[in-house]
PDB file of N, CA, C and O in Angstrom, chain B, residues numbered from 101:
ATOM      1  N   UNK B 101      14.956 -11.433  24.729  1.00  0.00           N
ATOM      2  CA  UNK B 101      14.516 -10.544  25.776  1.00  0.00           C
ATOM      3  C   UNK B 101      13.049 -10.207  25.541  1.00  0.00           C
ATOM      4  O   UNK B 101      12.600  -9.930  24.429  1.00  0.00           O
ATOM      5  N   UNK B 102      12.099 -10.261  27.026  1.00  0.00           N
ATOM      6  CA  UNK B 102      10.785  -9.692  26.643  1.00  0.00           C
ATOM      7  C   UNK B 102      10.284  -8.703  27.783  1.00  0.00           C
ATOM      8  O   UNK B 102      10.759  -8.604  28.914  1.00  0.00           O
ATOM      9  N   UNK B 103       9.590  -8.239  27.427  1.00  0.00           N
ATOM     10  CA  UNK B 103       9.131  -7.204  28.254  1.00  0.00           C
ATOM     11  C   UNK B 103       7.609  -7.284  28.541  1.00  0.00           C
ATOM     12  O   UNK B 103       7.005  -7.773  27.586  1.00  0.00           O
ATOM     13  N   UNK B 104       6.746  -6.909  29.690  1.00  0.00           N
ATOM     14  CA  UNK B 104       5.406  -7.082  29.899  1.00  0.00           C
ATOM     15  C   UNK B 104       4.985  -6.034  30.280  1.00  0.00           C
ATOM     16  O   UNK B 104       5.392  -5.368  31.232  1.00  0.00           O
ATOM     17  N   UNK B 105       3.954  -5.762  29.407  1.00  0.00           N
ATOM     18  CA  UNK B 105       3.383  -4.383  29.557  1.00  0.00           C
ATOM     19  C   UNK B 105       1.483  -4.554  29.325  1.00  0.00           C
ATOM     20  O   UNK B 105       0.896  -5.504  28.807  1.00  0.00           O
ATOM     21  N   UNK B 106       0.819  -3.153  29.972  1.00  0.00           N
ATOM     22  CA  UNK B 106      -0.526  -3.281  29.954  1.00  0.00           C
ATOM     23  C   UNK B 106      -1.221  -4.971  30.481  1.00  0.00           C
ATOM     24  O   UNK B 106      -1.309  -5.276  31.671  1.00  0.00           O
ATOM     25  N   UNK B 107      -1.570  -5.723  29.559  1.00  0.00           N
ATOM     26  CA  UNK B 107      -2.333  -6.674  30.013  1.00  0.00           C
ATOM     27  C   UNK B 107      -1.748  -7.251  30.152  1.00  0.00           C
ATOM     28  O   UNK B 107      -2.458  -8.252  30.241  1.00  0.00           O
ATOM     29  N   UNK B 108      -0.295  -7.736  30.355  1.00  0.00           N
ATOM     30  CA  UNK B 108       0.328  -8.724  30.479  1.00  0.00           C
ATOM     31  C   UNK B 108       0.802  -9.533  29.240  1.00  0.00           C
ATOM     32  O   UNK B 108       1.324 -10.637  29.392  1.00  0.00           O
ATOM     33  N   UNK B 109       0.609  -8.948  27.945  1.00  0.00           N
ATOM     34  CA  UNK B 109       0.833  -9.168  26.414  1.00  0.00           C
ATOM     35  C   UNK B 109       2.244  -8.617  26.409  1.00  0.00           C
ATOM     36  O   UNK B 109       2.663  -7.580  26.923  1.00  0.00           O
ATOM     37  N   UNK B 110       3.195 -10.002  25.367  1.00  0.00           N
ATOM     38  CA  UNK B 110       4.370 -10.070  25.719  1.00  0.00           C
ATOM     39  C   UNK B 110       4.465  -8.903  24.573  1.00  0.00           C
ATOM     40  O   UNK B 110       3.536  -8.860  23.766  1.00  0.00           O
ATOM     41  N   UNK B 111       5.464  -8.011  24.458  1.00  0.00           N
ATOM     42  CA  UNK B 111       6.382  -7.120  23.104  1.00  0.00           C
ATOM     43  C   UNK B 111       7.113  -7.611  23.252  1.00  0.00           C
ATOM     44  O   UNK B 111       7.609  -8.162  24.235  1.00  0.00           O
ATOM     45  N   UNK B 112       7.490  -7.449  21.634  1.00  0.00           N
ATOM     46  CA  UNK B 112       8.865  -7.984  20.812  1.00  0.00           C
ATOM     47  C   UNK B 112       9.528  -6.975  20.329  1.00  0.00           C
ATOM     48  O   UNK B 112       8.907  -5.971  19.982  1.00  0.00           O
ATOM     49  N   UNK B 113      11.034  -7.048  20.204  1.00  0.00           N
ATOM     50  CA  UNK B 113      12.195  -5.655  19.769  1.00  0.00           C
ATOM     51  C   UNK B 113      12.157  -5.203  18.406  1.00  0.00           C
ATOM     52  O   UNK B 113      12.790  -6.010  17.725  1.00  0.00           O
ATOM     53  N   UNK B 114      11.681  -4.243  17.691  1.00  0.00           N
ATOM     54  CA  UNK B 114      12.108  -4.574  16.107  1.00  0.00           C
ATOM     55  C   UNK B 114      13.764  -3.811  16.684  1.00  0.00           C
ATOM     56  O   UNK B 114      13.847  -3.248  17.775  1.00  0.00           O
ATOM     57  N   UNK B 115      14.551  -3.900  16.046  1.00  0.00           N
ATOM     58  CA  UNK B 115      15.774  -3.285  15.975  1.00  0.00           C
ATOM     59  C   UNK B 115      16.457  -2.765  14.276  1.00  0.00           C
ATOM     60  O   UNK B 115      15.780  -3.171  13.332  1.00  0.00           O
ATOM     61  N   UNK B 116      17.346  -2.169  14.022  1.00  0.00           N
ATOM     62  CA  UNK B 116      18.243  -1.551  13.190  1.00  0.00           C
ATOM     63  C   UNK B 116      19.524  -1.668  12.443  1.00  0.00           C
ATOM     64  O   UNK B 116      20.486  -1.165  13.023  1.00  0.00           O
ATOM     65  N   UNK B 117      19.794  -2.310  11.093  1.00  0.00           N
ATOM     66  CA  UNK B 117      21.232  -1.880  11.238  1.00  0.00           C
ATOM     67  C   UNK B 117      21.761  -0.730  10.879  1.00  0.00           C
ATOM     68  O   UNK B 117      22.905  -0.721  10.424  1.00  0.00           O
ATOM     69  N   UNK B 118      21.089   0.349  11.006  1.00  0.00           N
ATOM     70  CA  UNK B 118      21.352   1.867   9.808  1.00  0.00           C
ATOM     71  C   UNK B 118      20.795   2.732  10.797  1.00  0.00           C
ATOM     72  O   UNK B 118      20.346   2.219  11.822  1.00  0.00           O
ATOM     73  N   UNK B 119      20.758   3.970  10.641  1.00  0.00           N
ATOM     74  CA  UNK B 119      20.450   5.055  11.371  1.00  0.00           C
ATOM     75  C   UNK B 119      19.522   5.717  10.255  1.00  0.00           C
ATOM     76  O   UNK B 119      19.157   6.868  10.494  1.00  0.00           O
ATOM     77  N   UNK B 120      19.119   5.162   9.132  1.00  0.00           N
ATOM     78  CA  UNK B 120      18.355   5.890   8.223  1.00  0.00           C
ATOM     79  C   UNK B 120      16.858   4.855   7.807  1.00  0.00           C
ATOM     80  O   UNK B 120      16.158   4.764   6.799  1.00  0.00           O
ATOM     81  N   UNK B 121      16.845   4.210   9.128  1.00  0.00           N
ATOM     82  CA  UNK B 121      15.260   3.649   9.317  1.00  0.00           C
ATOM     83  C   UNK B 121      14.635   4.676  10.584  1.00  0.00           C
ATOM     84  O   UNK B 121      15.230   5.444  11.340  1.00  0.00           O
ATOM     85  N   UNK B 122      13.442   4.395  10.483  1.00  0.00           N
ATOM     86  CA  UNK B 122      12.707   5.567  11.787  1.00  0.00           C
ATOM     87  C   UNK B 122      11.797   4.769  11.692  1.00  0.00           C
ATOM     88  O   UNK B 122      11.416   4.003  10.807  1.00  0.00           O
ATOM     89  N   UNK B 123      11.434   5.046  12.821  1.00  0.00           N
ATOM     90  CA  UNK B 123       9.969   4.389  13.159  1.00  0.00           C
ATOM     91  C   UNK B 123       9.695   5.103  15.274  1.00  0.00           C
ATOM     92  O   UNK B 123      10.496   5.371  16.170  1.00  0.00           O
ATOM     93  N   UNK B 124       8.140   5.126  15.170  1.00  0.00           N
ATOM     94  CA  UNK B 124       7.718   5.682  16.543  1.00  0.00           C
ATOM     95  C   UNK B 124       7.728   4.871  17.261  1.00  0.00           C
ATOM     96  O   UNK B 124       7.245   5.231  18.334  1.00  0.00           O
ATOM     97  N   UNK B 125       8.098   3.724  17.245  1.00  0.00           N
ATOM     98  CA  UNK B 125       8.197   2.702  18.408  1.00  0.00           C
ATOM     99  C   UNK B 125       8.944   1.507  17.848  1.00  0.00           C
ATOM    100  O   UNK B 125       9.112   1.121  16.691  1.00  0.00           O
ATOM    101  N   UNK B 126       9.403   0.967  19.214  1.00  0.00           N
ATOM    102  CA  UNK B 126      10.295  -0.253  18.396  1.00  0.00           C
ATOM    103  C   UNK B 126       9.964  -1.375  19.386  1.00  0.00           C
ATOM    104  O   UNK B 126      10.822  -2.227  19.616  1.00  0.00           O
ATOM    105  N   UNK B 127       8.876  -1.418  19.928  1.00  0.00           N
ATOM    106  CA  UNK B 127       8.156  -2.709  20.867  1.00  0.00           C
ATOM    107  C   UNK B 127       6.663  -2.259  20.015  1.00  0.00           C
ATOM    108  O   UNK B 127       5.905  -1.325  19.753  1.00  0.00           O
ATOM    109  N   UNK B 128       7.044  -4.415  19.743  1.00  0.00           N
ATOM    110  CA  UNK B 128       5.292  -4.275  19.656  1.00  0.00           C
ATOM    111  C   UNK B 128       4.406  -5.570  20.042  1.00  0.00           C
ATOM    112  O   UNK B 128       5.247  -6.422  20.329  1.00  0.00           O
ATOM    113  N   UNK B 129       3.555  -5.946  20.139  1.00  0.00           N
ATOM    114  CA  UNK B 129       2.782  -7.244  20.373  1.00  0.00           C
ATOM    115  C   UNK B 129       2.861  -8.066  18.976  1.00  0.00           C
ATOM    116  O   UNK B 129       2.888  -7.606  17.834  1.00  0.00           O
ATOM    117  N   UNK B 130       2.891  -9.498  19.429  1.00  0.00           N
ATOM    118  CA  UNK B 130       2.562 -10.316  18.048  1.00  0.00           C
ATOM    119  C   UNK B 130       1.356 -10.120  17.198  1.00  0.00           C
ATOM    120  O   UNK B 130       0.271 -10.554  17.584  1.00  0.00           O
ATOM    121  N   UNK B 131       1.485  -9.444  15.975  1.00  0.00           N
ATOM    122  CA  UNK B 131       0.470  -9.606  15.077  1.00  0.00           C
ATOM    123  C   UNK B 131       0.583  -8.315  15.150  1.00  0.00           C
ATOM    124  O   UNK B 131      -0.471  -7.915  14.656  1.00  0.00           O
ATOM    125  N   UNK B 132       1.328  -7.219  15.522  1.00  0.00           N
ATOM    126  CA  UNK B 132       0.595  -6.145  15.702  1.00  0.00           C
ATOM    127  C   UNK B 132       1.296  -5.564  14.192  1.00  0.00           C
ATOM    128  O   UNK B 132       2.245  -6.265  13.842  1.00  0.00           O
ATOM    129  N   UNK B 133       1.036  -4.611  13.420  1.00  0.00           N
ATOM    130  CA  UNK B 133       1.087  -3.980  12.362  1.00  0.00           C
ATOM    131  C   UNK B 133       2.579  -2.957  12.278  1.00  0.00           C
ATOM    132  O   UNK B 133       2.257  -1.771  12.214  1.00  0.00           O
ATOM    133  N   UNK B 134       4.047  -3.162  12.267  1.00  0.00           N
ATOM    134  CA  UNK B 134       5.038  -2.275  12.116  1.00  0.00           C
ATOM    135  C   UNK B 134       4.779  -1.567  11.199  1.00  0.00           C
ATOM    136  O   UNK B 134       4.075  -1.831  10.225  1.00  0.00           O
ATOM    137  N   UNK B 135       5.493  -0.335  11.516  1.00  0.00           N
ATOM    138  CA  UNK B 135       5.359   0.528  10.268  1.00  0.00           C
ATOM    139  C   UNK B 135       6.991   1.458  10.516  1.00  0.00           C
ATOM    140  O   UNK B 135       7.159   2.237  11.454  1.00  0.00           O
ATOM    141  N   UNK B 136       7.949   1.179   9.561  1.00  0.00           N
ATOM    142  CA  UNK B 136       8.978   1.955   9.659  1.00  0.00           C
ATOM    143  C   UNK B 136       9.073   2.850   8.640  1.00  0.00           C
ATOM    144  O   UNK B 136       8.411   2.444   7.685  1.00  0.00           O
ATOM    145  N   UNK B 137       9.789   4.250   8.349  1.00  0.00           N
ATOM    146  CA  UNK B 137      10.445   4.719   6.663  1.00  0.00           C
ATOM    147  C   UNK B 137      12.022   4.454   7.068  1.00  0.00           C
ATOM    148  O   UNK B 137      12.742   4.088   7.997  1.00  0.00           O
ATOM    149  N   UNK B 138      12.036   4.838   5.895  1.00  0.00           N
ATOM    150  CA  UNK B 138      13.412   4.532   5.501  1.00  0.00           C
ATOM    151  C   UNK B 138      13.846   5.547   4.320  1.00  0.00           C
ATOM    152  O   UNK B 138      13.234   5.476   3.255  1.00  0.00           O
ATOM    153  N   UNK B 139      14.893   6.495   4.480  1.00  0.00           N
ATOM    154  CA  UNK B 139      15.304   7.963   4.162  1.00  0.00           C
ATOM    155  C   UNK B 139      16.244   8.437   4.736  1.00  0.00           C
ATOM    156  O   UNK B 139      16.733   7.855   5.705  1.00  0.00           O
ATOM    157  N   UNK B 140      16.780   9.747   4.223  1.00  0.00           N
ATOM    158  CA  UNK B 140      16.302   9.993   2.576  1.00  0.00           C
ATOM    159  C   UNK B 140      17.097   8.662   1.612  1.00  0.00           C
ATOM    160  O   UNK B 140      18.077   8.006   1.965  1.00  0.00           O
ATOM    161  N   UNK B 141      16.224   8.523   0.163  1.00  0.00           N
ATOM    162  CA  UNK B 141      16.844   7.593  -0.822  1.00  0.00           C
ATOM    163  C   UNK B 141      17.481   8.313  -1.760  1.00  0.00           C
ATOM    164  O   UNK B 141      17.315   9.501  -2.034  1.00  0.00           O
ATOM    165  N   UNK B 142      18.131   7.626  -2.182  1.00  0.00           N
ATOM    166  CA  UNK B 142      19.239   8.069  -3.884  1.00  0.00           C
ATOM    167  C   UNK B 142      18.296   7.636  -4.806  1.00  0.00           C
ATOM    168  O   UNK B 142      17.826   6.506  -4.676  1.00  0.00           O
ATOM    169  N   UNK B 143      17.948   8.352  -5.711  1.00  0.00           N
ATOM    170  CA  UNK B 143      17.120   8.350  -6.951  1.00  0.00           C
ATOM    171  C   UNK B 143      17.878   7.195  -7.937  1.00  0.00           C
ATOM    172  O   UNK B 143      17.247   6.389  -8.620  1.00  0.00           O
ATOM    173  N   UNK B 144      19.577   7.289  -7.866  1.00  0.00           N
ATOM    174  CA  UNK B 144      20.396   5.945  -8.417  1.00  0.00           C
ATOM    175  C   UNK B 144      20.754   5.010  -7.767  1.00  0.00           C
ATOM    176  O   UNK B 144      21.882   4.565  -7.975  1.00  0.00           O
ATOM    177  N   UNK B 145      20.126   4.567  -7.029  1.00  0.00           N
ATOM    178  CA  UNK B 145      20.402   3.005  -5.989  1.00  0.00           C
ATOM    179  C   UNK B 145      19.264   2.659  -6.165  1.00  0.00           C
ATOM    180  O   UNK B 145      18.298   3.330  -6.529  1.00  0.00           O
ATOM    181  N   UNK B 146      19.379   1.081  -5.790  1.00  0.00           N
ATOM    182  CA  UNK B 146      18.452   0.119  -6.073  1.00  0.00           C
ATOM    183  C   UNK B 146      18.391  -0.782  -4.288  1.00  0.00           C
ATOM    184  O   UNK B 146      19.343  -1.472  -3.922  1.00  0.00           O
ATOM    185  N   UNK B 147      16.997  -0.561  -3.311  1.00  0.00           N
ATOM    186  CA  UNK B 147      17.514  -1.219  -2.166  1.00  0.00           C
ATOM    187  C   UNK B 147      16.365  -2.229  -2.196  1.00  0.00           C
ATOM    188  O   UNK B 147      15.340  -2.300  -2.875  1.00  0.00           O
ATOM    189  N   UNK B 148      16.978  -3.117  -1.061  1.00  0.00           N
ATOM    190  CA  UNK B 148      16.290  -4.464  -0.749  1.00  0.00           C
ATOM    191  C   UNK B 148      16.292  -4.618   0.707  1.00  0.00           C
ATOM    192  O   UNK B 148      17.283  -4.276   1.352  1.00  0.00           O
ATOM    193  N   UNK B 149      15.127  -5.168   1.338  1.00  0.00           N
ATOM    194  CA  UNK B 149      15.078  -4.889   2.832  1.00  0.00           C
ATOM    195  C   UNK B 149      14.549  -6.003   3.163  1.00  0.00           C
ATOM    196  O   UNK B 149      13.704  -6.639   2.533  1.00  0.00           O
ATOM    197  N   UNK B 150      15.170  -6.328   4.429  1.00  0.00           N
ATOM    198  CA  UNK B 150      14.976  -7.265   4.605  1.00  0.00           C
ATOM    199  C   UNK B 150      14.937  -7.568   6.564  1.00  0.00           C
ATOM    200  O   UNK B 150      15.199  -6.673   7.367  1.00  0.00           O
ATOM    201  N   UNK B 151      14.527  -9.102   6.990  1.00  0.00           N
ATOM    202  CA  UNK B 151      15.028  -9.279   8.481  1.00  0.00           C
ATOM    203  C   UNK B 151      15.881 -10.311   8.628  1.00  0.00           C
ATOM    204  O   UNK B 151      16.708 -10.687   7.799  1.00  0.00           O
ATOM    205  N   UNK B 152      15.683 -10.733   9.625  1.00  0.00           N
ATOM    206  CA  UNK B 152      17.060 -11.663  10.123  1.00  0.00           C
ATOM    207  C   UNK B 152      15.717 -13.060  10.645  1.00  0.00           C
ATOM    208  O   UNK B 152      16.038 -14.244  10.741  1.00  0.00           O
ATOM    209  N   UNK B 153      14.611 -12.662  10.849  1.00  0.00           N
ATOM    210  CA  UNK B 153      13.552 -13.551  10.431  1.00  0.00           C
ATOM    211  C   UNK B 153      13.041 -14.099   9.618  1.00  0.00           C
ATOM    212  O   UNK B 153      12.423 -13.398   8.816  1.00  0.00           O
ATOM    213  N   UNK B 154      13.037 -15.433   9.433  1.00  0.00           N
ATOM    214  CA  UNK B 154      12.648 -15.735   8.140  1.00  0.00           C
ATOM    215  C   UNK B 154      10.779 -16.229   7.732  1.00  0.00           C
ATOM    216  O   UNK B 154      10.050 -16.924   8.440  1.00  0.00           O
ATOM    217  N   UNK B 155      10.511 -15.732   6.695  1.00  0.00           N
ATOM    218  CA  UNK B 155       8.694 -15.033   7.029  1.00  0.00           C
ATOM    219  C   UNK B 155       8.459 -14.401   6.821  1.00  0.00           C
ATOM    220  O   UNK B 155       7.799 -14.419   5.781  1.00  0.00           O
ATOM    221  N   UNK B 156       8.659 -13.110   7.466  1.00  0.00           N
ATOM    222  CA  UNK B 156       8.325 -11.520   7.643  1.00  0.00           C
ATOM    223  C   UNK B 156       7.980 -11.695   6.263  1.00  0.00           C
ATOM    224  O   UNK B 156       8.635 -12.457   5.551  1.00  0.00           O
ATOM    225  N   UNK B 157       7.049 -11.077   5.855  1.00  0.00           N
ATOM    226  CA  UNK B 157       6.690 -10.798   4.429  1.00  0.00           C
ATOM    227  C   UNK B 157       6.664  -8.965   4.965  1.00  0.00           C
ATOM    228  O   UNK B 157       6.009  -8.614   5.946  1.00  0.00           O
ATOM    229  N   UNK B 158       7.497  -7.968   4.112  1.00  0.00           N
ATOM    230  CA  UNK B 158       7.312  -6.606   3.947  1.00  0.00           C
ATOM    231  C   UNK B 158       6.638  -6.070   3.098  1.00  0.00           C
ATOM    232  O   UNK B 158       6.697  -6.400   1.913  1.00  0.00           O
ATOM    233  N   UNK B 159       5.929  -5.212   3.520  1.00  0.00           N
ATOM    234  CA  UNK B 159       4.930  -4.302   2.339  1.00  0.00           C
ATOM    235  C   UNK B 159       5.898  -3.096   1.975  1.00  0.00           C
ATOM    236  O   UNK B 159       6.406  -2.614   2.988  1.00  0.00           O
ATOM    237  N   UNK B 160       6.206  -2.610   1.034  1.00  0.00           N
ATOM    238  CA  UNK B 160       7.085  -1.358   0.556  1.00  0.00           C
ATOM    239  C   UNK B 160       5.969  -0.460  -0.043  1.00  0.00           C
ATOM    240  O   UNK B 160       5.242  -0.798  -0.977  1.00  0.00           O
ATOM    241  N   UNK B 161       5.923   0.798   0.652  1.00  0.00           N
ATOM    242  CA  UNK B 161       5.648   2.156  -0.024  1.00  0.00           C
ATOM    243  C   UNK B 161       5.826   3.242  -0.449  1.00  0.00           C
ATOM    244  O   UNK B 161       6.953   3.184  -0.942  1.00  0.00           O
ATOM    245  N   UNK B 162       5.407   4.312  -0.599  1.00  0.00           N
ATOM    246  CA  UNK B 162       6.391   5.513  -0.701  1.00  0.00           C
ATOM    247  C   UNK B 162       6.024   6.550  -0.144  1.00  0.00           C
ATOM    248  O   UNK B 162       4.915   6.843  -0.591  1.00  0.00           O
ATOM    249  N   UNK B 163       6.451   7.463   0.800  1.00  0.00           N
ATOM    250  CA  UNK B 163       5.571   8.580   1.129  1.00  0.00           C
ATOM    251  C   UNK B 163       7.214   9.469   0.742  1.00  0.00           C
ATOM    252  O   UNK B 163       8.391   9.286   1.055  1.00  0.00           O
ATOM    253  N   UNK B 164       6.433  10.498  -0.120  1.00  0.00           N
ATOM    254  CA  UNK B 164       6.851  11.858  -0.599  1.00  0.00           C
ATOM    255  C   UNK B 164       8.252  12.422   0.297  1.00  0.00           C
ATOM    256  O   UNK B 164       9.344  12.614  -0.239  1.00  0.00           O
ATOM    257  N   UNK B 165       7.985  12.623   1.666  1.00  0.00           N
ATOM    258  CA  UNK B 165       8.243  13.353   2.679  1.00  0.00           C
ATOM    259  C   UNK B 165       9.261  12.085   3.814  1.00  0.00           C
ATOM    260  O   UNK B 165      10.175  12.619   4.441  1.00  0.00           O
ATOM    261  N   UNK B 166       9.191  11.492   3.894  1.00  0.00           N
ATOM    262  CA  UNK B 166       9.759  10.085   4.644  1.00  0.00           C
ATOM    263  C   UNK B 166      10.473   9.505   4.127  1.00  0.00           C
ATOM    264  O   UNK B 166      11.483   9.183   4.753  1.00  0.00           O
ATOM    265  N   UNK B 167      10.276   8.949   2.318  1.00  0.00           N
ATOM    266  CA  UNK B 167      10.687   7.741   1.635  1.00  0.00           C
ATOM    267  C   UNK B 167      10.068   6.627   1.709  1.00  0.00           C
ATOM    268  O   UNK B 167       8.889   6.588   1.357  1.00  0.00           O
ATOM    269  N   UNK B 168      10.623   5.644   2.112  1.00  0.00           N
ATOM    270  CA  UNK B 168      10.139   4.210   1.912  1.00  0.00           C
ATOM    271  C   UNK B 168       9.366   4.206   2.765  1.00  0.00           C
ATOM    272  O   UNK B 168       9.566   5.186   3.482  1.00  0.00           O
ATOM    273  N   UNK B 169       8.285   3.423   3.211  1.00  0.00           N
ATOM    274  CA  UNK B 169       7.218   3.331   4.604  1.00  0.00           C
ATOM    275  C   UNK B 169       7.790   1.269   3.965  1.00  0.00           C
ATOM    276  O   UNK B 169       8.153   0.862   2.861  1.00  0.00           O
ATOM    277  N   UNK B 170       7.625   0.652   5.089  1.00  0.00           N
ATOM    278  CA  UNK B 170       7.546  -0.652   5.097  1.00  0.00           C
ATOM    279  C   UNK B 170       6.829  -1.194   5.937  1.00  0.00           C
ATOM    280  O   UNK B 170       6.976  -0.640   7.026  1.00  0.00           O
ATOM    281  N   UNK B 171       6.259  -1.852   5.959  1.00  0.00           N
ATOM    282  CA  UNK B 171       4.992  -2.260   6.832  1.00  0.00           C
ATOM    283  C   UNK B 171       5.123  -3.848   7.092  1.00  0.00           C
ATOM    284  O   UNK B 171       5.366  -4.632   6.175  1.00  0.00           O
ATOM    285  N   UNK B 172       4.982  -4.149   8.112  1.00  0.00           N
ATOM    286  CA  UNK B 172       4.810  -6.099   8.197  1.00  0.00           C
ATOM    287  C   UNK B 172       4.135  -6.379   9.556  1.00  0.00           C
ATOM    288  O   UNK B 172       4.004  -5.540  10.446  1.00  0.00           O
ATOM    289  N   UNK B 173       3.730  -7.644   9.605  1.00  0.00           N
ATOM    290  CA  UNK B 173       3.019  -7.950  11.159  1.00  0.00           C
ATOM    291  C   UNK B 173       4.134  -8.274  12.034  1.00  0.00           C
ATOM    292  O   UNK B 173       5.137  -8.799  11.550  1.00  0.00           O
ATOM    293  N   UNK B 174       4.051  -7.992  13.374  1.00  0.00           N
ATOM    294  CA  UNK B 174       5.544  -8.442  13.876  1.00  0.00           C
ATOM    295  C   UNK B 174       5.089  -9.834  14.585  1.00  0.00           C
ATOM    296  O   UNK B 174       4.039 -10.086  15.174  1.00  0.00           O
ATOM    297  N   UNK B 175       6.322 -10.728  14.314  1.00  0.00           N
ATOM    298  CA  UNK B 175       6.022 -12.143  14.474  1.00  0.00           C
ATOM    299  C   UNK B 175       6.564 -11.917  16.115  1.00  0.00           C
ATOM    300  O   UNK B 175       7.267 -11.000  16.540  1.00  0.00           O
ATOM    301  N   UNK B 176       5.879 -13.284  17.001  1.00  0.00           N
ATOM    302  CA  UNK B 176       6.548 -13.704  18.086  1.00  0.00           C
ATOM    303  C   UNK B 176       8.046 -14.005  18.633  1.00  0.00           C
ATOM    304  O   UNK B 176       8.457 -14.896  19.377  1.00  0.00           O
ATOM    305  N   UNK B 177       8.686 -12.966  18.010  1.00  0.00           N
ATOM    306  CA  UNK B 177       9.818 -12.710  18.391  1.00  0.00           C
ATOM    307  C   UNK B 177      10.841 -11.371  18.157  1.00  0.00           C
ATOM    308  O   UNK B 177      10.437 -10.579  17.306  1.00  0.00           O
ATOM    309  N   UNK B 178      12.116 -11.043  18.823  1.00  0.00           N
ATOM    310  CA  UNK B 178      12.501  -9.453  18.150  1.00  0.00           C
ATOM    311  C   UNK B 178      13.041  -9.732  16.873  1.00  0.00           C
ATOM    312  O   UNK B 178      13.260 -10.885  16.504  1.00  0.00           O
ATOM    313  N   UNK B 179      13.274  -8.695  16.153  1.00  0.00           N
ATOM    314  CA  UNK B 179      13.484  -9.083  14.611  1.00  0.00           C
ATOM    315  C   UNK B 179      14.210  -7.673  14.225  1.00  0.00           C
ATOM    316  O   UNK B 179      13.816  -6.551  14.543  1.00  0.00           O
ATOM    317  N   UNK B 180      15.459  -8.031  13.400  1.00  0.00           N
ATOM    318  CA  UNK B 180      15.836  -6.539  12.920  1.00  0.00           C
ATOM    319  C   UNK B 180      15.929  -6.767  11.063  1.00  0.00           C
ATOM    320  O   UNK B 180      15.950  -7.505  10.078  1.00  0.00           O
ATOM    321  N   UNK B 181      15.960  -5.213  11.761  1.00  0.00           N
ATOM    322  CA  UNK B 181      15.317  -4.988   9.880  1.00  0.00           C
ATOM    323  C   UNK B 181      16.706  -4.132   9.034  1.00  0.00           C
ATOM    324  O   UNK B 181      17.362  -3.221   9.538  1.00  0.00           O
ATOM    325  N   UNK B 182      16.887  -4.657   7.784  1.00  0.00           N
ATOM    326  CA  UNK B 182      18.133  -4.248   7.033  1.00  0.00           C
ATOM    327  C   UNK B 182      17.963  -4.184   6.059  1.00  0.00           C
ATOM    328  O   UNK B 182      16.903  -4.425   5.483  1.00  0.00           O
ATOM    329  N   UNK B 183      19.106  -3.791   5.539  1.00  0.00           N
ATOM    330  CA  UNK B 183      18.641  -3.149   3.482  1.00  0.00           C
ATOM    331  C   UNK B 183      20.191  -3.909   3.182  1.00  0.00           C
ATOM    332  O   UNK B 183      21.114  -4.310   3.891  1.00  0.00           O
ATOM    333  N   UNK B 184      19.891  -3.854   1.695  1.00  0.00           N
ATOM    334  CA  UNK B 184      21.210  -3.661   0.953  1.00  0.00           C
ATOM    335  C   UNK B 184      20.956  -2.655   0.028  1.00  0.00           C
ATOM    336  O   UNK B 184      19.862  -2.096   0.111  1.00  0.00           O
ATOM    337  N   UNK B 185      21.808  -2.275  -0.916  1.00  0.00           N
ATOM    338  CA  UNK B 185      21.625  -1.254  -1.847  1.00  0.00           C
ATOM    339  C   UNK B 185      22.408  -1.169  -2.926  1.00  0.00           C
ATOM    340  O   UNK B 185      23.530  -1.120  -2.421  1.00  0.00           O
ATOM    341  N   UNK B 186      22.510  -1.133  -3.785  1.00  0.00           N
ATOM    342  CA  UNK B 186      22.967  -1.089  -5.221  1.00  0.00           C
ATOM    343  C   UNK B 186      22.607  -0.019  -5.878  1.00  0.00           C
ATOM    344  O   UNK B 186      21.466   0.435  -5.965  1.00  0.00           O
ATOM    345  N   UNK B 187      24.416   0.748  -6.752  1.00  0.00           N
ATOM    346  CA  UNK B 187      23.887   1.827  -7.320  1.00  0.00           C
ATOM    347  C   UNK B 187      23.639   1.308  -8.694  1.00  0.00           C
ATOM    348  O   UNK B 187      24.084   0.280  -9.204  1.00  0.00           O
ATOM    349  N   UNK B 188      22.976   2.063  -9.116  1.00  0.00           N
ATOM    350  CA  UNK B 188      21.935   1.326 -10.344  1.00  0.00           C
ATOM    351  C   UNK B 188      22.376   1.867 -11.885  1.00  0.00           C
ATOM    352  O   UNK B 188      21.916   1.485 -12.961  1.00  0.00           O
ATOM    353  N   UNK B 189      23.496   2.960 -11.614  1.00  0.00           N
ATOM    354  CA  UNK B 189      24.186   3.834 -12.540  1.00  0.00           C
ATOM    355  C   UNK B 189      25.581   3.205 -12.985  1.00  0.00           C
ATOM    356  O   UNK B 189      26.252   3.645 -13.918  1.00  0.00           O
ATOM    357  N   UNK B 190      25.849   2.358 -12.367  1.00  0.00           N
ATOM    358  CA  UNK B 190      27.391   1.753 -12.501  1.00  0.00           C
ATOM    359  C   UNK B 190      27.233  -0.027 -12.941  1.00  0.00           C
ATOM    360  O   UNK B 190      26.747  -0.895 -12.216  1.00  0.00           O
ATOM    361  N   UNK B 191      27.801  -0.211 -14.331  1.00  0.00           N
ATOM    362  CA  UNK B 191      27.918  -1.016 -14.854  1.00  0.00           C
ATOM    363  C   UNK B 191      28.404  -2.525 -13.383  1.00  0.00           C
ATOM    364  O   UNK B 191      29.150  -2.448 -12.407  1.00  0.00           O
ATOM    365  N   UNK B 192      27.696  -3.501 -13.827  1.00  0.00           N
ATOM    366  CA  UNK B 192      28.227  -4.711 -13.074  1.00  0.00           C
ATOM    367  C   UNK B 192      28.801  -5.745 -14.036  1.00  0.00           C
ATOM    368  O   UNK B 192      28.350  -6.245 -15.066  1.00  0.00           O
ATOM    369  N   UNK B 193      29.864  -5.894 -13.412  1.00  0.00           N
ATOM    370  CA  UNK B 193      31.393  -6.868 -13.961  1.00  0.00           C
ATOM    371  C   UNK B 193      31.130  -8.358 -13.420  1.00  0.00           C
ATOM    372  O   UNK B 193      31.961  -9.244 -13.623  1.00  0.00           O
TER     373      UNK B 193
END
């Protein structure tokens, strides 16, 4: 699905599988700069984030107040964004 807006520059969907990503917009132009957080985190889990695109290179940060900030260029197409998570306190068998 695309949508045409302002100059006629196509947006692309980022989308969700969690309700504990945020972000101020979820259309953007190719190349353009995403920026989501992701919160609140468990001080004992271990997460990994990821898309359903393969490419996306993610930048991971931290803001105090938000949690995670993740940042990537959004490629020419919609793309959703997901974690896994591991608690980091419990022995693995």
């Amino acid at each position: 699905m695309f949508r045409l807006f302002g100059r006629g520059k196509r947006k692309y969907q980022v989308s969700f599988d969690s309700r504990v990503f945020h972000a101020e917009k979820t259309s953007y132009i190719a190349g353009e700069t995403v920026r989501v957080t992701f919160g609140p985190i468990a001080t004992d889990t271990s997460y990994d984030f990821f898309t359903d695109v393969q490419g996306v290179d993610i930048s991971l940060g931290f803001d105090r107040e938000k949690g995670y900030v993740l940042t990537f260029p959004m490629p020419a197409q919609d793309v959703k964004l997901s974690f896994r998570s591991h608690n980091t306190m419990v022995v693995k068998q």
